[in-house]
Structure formats: C-alpha cells, structure tokens
DRENDO-1510 file (C-alpha; in Angstrom, 1 decimal, always signed):
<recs>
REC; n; res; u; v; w
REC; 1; UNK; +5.1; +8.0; +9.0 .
REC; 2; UNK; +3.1; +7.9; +5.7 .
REC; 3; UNK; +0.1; +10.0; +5.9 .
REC; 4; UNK; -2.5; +8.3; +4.2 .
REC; 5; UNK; -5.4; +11.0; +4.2 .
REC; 6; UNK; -8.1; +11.8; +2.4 .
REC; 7; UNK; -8.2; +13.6; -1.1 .
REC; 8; UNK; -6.9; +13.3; -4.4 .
REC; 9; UNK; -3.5; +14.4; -3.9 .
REC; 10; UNK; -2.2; +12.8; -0.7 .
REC; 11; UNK; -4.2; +9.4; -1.6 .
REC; 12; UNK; -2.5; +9.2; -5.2 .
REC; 13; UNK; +0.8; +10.2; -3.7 .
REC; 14; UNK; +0.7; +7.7; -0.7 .
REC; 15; UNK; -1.0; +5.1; -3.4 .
REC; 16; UNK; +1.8; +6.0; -5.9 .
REC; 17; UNK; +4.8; +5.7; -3.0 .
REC; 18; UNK; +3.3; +2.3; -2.0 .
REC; 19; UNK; +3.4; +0.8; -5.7 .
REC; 20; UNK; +7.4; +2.0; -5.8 .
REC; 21; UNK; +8.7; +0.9; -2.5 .
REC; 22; UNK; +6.8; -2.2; -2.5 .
REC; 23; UNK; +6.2; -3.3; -6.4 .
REC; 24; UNK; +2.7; -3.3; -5.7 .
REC; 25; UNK; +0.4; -2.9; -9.0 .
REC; 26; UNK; -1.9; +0.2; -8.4 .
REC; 27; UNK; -5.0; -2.0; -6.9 .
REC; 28; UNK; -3.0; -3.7; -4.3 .
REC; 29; UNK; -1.5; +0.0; -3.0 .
REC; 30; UNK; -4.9; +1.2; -3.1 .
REC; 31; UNK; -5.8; -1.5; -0.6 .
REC; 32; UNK; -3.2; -1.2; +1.6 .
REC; 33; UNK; -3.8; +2.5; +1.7 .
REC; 34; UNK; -7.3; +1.8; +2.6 .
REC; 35; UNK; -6.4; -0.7; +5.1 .
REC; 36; UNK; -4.0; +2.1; +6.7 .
REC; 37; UNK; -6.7; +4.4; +7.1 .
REC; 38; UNK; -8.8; +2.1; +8.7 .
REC; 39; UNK; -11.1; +0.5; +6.0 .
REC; 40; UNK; -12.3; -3.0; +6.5 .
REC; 41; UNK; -11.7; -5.7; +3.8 .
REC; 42; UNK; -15.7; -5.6; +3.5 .
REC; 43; UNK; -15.8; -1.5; +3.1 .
REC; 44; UNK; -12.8; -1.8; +0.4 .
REC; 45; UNK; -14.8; -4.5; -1.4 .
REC; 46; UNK; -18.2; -1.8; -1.2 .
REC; 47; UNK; -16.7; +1.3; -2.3 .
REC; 48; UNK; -14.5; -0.2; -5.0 .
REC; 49; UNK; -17.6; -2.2; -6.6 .
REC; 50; UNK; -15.7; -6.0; -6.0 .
REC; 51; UNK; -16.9; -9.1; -4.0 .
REC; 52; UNK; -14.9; -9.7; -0.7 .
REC; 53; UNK; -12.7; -12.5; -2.4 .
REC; 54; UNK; -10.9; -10.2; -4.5 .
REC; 55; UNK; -9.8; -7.8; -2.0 .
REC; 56; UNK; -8.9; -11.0; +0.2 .
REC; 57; UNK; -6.9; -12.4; -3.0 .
REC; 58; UNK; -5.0; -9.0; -3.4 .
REC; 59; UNK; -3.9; -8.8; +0.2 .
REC; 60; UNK; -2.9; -12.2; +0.0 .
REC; 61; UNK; -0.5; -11.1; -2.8 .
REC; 62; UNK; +0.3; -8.1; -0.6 .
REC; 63; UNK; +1.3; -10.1; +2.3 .
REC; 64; UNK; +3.6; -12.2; -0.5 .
REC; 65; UNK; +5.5; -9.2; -1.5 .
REC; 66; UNK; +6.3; -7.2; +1.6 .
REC; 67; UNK; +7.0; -11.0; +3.6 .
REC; 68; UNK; +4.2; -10.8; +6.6 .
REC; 69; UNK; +1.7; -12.7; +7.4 .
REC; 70; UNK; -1.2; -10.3; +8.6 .
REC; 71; UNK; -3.4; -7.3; +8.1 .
REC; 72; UNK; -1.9; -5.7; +10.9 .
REC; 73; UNK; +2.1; -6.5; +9.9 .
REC; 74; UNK; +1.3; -5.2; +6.6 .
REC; 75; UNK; +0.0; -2.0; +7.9 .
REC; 76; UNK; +2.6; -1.6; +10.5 .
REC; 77; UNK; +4.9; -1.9; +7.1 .
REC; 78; UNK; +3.2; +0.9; +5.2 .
REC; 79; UNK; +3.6; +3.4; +8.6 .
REC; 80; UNK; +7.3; +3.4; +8.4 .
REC; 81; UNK; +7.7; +4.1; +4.6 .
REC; 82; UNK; +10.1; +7.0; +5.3 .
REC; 83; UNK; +12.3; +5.1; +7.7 .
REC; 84; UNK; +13.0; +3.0; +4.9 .
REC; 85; UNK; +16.3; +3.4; +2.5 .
REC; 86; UNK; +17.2; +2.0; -0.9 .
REC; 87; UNK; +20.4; +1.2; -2.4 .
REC; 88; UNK; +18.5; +1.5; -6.0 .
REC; 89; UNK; +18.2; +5.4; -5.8 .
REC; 90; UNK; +15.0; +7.3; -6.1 .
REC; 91; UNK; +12.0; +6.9; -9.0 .
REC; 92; UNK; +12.6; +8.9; -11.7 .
REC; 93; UNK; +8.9; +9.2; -12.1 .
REC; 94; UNK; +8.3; +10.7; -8.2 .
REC; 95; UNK; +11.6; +10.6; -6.1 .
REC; 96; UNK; +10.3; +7.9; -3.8 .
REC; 97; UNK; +12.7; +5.7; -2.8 .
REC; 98; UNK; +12.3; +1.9; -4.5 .
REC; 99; UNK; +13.2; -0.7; -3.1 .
REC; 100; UNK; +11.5; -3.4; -0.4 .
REC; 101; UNK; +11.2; -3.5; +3.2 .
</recs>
C-alpha cells in the first residue's frame, strides 16, 4: 500500500505518485493524500487556507477521474497504488507507473 506519512519527502513522493497514476493536478493529489491519512474535507479546507466548497469541488473532479463515486472508494483507490500496472511504462520524471486504475 501507499504510505502516505508525514514529512516532506514521503508527502511530495506520495503527492507526486498520485498526480502520475491518476492525472491529478498537484491540488487534487494533495487532497486525496490528505484524505488517506485521515483529514476531513473541513481540516483540508483549514490548513490549506480555502473555504469547504473548493476542497468539495476538487474531490468532485477526483471522483471524475479515478470513476468512484465516494470519499471512501477514492481512498480505497489511493491504498493499492502499487498493485497497480501500466502498459505506458514508468515517468521519466520519477519511475512511477502512469496510467489509471
């Protein structure tokens, strides 16, 4: 499973693997990151300096691109990141596969 823990360099990796395998822009894989480590839509909105309906509209757009319908589908979506496989070959930028679920 993705390990989504706290500090500069996991965070930005996990963030960073997230934008790749998903083709999420760099807000949207910071919410779902937040989400995964058990953040409320309400704390994400407080710590990043945003009002509630932006972090709602961005996991709206989340849901869109990985195809659920639910906080906890999208989640359960980030958690198996390395199970996943693509036929597009790793990022040249980090190695992650790209790709979507």
């Amino acid at each position: 499973a993705l390990v989504l823990a706290s500090g500069p360099g996991p965070r930005s990796d996990a963030v960073h693997r997230l934008q790749q395998v998903f083709d999420l822009t760099a807000a949207e894989a910071r919410v779902l990151a937040a989400l995964s480590r058990g953040e409320t839509v309400e704390d994400i909105a407080t710590r990043t300096r945003v009002v509630v309906a932006t972090i709602r509209t961005q996991l709206r757009s989340i849901y869109g691109k990985l195809g659920v319908h639910s906080q906890a589908q999208a989640v359960a979506m980030a958690s198996v990141l390395p199970a996943l496989s693509s036929s597009q070959g790793p990022c040249r930028e980090c190695g992650f596969a790209k790709g979507t679920a």
